[in-house]
C-alpha positions in Angstrom: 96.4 121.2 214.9 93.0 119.5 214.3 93.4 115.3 214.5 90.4 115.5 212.2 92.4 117.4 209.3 95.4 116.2 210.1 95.7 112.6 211.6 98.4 111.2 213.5 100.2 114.4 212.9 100.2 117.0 215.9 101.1 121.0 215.1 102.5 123.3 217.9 102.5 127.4 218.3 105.1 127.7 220.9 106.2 130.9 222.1 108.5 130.8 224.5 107.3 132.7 227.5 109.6 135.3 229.7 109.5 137.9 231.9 111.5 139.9 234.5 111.7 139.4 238.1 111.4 142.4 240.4 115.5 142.4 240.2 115.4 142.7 236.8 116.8 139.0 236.2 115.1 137.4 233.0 113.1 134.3 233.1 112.0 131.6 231.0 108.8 129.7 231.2 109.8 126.0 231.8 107.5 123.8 229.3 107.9 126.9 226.6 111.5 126.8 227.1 111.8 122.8 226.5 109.7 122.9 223.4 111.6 125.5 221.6 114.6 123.8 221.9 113.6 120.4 220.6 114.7 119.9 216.8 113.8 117.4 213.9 114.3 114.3 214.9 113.6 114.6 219.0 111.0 113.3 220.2 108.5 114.4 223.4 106.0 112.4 225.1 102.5 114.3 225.6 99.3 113.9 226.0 96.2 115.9 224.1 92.8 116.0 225.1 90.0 116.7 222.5 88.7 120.5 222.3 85.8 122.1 224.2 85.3 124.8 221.5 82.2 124.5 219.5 82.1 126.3 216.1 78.4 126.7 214.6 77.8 124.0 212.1 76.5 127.2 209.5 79.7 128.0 207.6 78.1 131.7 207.2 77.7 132.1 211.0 80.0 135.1 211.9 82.5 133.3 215.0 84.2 135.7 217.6 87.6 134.0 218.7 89.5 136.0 222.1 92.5 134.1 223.2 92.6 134.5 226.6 95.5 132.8 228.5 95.5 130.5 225.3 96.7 133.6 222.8 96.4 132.7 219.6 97.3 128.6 219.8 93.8 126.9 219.2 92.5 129.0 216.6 94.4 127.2 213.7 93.0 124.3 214.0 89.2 125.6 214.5 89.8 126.9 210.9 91.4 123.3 209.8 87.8 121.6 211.4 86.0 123.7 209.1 87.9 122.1 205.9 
């Protein structure tokens, strides 16, 4: 989520990442895992750093967004900077 749209609040895309080993077992990504399981009311200590993207400051300028290794997680709150 954008701090600047939403202060003191922080908004999470999770999806929790698996995959199949070359035995066929199923795995879950660790940090993925944790966060879908935490509920209203438990808490989790992180830390955020402030974006690198840089949007154009024309509001007409056309933007092309590709989520690579990110997926879709940042783009949210590139639209909520723009509010």
């Amino acid at each position: 989520s954008s701090t600047s749209y939403r202060p003191g609040k922080c908004q999470l895309l999770v999806v929790r990442e698996d995959w199949q080993t070359k035995a066929g077992e199923t795995k879950f990504g660790l940090c993925s895992s944790f966060l879908t399981f935490l509920r209203p009311g438990n808490y989790c200590v992180g830390h955020s750093t402030h974006s690198v993207m840089k949007i154009p400051e024309d509001k007409m300028a056309h933007v092309f967004m590709a989520g690579l290794g990110t997926g879709f997680a940042p783009f949210p709150a590139q639209g909520e900077e723009g509010k």
